[in-house]
C-alpha positions as CSV (number, residue, x, y, z in Angstrom):
1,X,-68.6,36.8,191.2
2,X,-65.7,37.2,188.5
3,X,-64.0,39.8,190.2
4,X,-62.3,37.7,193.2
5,X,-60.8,35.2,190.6
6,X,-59.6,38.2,188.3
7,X,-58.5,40.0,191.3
8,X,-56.5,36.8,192.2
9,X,-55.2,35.9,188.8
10,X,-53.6,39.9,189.2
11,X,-51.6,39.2,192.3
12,X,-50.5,35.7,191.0
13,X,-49.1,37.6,188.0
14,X,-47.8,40.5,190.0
15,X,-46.2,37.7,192.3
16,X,-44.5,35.9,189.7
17,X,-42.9,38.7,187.8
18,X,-41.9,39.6,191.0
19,X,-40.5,36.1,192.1
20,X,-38.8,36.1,188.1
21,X,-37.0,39.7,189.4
22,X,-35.4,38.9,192.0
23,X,-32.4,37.6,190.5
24,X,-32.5,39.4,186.7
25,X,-29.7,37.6,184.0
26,X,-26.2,37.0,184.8
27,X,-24.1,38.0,182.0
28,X,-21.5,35.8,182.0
29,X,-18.6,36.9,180.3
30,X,-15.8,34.9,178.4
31,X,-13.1,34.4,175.8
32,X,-14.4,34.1,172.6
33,X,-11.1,32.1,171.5
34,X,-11.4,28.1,172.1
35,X,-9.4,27.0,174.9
36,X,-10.3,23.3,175.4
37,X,-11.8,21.5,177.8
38,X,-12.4,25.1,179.8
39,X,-14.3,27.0,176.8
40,X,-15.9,25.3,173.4
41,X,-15.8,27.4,170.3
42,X,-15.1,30.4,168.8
43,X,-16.6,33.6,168.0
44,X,-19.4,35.7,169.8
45,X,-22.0,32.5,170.3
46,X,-21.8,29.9,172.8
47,X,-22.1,26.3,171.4
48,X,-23.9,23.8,173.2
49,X,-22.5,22.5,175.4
50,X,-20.1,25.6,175.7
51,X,-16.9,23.9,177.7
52,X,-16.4,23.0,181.6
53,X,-15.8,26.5,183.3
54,X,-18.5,28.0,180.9
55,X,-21.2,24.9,182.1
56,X,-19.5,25.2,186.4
57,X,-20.7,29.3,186.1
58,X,-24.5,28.3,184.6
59,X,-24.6,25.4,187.8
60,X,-23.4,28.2,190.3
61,X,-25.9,30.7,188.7
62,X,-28.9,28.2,189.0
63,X,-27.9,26.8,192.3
64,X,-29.5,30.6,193.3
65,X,-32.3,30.5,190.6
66,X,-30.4,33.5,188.3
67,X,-30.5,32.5,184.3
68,X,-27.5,33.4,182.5
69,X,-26.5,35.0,179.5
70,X,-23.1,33.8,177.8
71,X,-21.3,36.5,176.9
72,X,-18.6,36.6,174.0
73,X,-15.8,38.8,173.7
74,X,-11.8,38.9,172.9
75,X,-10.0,38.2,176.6
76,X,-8.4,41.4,176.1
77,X,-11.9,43.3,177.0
78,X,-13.4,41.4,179.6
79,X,-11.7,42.5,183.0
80,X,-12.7,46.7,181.3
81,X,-16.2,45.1,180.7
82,X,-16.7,43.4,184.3
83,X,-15.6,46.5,185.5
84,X,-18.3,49.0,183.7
85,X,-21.1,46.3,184.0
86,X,-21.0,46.0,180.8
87,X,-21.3,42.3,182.2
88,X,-22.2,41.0,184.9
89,X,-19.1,38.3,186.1
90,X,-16.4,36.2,185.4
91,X,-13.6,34.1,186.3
92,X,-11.2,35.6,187.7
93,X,-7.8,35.8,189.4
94,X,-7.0,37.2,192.4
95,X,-6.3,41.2,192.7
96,X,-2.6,40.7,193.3
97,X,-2.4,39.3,189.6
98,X,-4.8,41.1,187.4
99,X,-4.8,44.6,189.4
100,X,-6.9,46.2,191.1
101,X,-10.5,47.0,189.9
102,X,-12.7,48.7,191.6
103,X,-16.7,48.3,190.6
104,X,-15.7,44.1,190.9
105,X,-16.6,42.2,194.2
106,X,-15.4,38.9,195.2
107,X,-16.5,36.7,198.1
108,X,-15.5,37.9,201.4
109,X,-14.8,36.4,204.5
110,X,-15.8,37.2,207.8
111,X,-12.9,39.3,208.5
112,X,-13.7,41.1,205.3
113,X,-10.5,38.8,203.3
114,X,-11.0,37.6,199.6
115,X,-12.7,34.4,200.8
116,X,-10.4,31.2,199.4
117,X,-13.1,28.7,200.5
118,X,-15.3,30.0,197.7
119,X,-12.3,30.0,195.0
120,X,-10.7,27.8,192.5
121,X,-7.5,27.1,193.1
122,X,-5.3,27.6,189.4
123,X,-2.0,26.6,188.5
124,X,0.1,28.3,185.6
125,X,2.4,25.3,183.8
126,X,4.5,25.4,181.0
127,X,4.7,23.2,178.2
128,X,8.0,23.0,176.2
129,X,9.8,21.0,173.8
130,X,10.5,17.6,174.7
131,X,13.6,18.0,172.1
132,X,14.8,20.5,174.1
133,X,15.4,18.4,177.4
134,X,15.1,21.3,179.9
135,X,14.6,19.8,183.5
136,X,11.2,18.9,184.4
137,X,11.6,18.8,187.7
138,X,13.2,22.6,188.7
139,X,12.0,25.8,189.4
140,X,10.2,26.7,186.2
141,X,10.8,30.6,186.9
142,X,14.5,30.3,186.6
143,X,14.5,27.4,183.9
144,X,12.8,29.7,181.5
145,X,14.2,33.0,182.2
146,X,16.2,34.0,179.5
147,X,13.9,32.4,177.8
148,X,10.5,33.1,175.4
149,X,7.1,32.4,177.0
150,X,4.2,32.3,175.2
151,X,0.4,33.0,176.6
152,X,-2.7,34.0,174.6
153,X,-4.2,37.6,174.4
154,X,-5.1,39.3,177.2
155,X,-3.8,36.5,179.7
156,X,-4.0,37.6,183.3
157,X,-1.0,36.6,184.1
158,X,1.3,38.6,181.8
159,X,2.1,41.3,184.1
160,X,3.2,38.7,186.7
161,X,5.7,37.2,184.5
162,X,7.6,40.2,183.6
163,X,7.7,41.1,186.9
164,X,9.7,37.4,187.4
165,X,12.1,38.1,184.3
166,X,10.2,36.2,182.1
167,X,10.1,37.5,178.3
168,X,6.7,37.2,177.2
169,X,4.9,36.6,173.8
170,X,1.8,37.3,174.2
171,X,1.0,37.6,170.7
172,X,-1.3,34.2,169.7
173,X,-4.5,34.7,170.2
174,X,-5.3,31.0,171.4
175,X,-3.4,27.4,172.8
176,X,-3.0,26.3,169.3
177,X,-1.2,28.7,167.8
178,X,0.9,29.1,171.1
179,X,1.6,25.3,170.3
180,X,2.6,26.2,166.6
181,X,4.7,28.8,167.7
182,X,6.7,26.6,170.1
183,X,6.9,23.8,167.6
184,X,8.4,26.0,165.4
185,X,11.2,27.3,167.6
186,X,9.3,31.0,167.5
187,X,9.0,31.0,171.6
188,X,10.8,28.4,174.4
189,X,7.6,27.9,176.3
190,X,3.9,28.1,176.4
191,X,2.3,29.0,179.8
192,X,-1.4,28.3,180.7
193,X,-3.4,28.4,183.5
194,X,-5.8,25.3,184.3
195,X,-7.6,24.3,187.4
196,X,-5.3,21.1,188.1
197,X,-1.6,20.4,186.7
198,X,-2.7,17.5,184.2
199,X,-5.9,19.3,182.9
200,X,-4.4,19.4,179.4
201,X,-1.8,16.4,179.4
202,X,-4.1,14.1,177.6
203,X,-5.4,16.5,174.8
204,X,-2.0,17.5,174.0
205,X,-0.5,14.3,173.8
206,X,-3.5,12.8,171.3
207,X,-3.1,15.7,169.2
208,X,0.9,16.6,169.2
209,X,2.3,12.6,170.6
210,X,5.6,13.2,171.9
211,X,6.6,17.0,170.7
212,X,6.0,18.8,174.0
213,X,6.0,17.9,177.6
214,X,4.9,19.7,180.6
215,X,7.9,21.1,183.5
216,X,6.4,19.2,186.5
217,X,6.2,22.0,188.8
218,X,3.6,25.0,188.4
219,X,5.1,28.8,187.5
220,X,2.2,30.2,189.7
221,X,-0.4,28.6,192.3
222,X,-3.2,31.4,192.6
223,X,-6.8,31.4,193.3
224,X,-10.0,32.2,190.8
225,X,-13.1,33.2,191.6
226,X,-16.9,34.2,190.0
227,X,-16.3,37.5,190.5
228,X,-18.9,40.0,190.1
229,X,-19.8,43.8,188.7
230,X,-20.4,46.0,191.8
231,X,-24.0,46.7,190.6
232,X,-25.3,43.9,190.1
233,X,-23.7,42.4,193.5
234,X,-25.3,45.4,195.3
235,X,-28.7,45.0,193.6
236,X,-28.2,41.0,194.3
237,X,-26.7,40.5,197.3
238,X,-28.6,37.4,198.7
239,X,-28.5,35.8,195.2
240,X,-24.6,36.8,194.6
241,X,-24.0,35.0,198.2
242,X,-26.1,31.9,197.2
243,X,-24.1,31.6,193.9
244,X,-21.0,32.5,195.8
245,X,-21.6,29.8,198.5
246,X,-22.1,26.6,195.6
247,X,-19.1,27.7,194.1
248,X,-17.3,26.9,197.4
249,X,-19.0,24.0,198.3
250,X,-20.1,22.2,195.1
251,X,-17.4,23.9,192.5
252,X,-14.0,22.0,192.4
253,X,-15.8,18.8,192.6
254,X,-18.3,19.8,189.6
255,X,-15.8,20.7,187.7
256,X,-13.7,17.4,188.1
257,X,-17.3,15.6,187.0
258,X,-17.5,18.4,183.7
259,X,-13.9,17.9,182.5
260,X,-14.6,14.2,182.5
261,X,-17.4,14.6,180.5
262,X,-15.3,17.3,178.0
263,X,-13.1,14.1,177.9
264,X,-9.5,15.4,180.0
C-alpha cells in the first residue's frame, strides 16, 4: 500500500528537478565600477537593489523562469568572459562597435539580421565644461576633435572614436573621476553611453550645479542587446527566446519605470 505513494512522491521529485533544469542560472555579467542610475555599487557584490539595467536583465531573465546570478568584474574583462562562458550574458553593443565575437549570440530576425525590435536603443553624449562655451547644438564629432575625450575602462565605444579622430582618455576607471578630470582641465570632454539623452542630466546637475553641460546632439546612436554565450544559448534556446522576446516587448518601457525609481 506504501509503495504507490513512494513511487509517486519519486516522479514528483524527478519532475521538479527536471522542471528546475530547464533553464539553469544566468550569470549576468557587469561592471563592477558604479555608474549611476544603470549600476549601484562597487566591487565584486551586487547591492540590493543593484541599479536599473542590472534590475531590467533579472525581469527579462524571470519573464522565462531562469534565476540569475550577478556577476562582478572590471569592464575591461567582460566582452573575453561572455565570450569563454565564463558568463553567461550581458549588455551589449552591436558587433560593428565592440568587434566581432564569436561564441556570443544576439536575437535574430527572420531574415537571420541582429533583430533591433529586441534591442535598446543607446546614445553616446558628451558632457563638457559649461565655462568653456563650445556649441551645444553642432556636430559633437567635429566640435571635439582636436580635442580630449574621456570614457571609463573598457568602454565599448573607444575603438569607435579613434576611428572618428577623437583623442581618447580612457584612463578613469568610473563617471566620477571622468567628471574630476574634466573639472580640472585634464580632458575637454566626457563621453557616456545612456539609454535616452537626459538619463544623467538631473544627477549631474544636483551634484556638480552649473560646471558641465551636456552638447545637445548624441556622438553615436547604436543599439544594445542581452546578448548571450553561445553555450548556454544552444543549451537554452526556448528560454534564451523567451527572455529575448520581453526584452523587446516589455524592456524600454521597464526601464523608463526603473530609472524613475533610481530617481533620474
Amino acid at each position: 500500500m506504501r509503495v504507490l505513494p513512494l513511487l509517486s512522491l519519486s516522479i514528483s521529485v524527478l519532475l521538479a528537478g527536471h522542471a528546475a533544469g530547464a533553464c539553469p542560472t544566468l550569470r549576468y555579467g557587469y561592471t563592477d565600477k558604479a555608474v549611476p542610475p544603470y549600476y549601484l555599487g562597487t566591487g565584486p557584490k551586487a547591492p540590493e537593489p543593484p541599479g536599473a539595467l542590472a534590475e531590467l536583465a533579472r525581469d527579462a531573465a524571470a519573464s522565462a523562469h531562469c534565476p540569475v546570478q550577478m556577476v562582478r568584474m572590471p569592464p575591461a574583462r567582460l566582452h573575453k568572459s561572455l565570450n569563454e562562458g565564463a558568463i553567461d550574458a550581458m549588455s551589449l553593443f552591436a558587433p560593428e562597435v565592440v568587434g566581432e565575437l564569436p561564441n556570443v549570440v544576439y536575437p535574430r530576425d527572420k531574415q537571420g539580421k541582429l533583430d533591433t525590435a529586441r534591442a535598446m536603443p543607446l546614445y553616446t553624449v558628451v558632457f563638457v565644461r559649461a565655462a568653456d562655451h563650445l556649441p551645444a547644438d553642432a556636430d559633437p564629432v567635429l566640435t571635439m576633435r582636436g580635442r580630449i575625450i574621456g570614457v571609463s575602462q573598457g568602454a565599448p565605444h573607444i575603438k569607435y572614436l579613434q576611428s572618428v579622430g577623437v583623442e581618447v582618455d580612457a584612463g578613469a576607471s568610473n563617471p566620477d573621476l571622468n567628471f574630476e578630470k574634466l573639472k580640472r582641465g585634464r580632458i575637454d570632454g566626457f563621453a557616456i553611453s545612456l539609454s535616452t539623452p537626459e538619463d544623467m542630466d538631473a544627477p549631474v546637475a544636483a551634484r556638480y550645479g552649473l560646471q558641465f553641460t551636456r552638447l545637445r546632439k548624441p556622438l553615436l546612436i547604436t543599439n544594445s542587446w542581452l546578448a548571450l554565450n553561445r553555450g548556454y544559448y544552444e543549451n537554452n534556446r526556448d528560454a534564451a527566446e523567451t527572455l529575448w522576446n520581453w526584452y523587446g516587448a516589455h524592456g524600454r518601457a521597464r526601464l523608463n519605470v526603473l530609472l524613475k525609481k533610481y530617481g533620474r
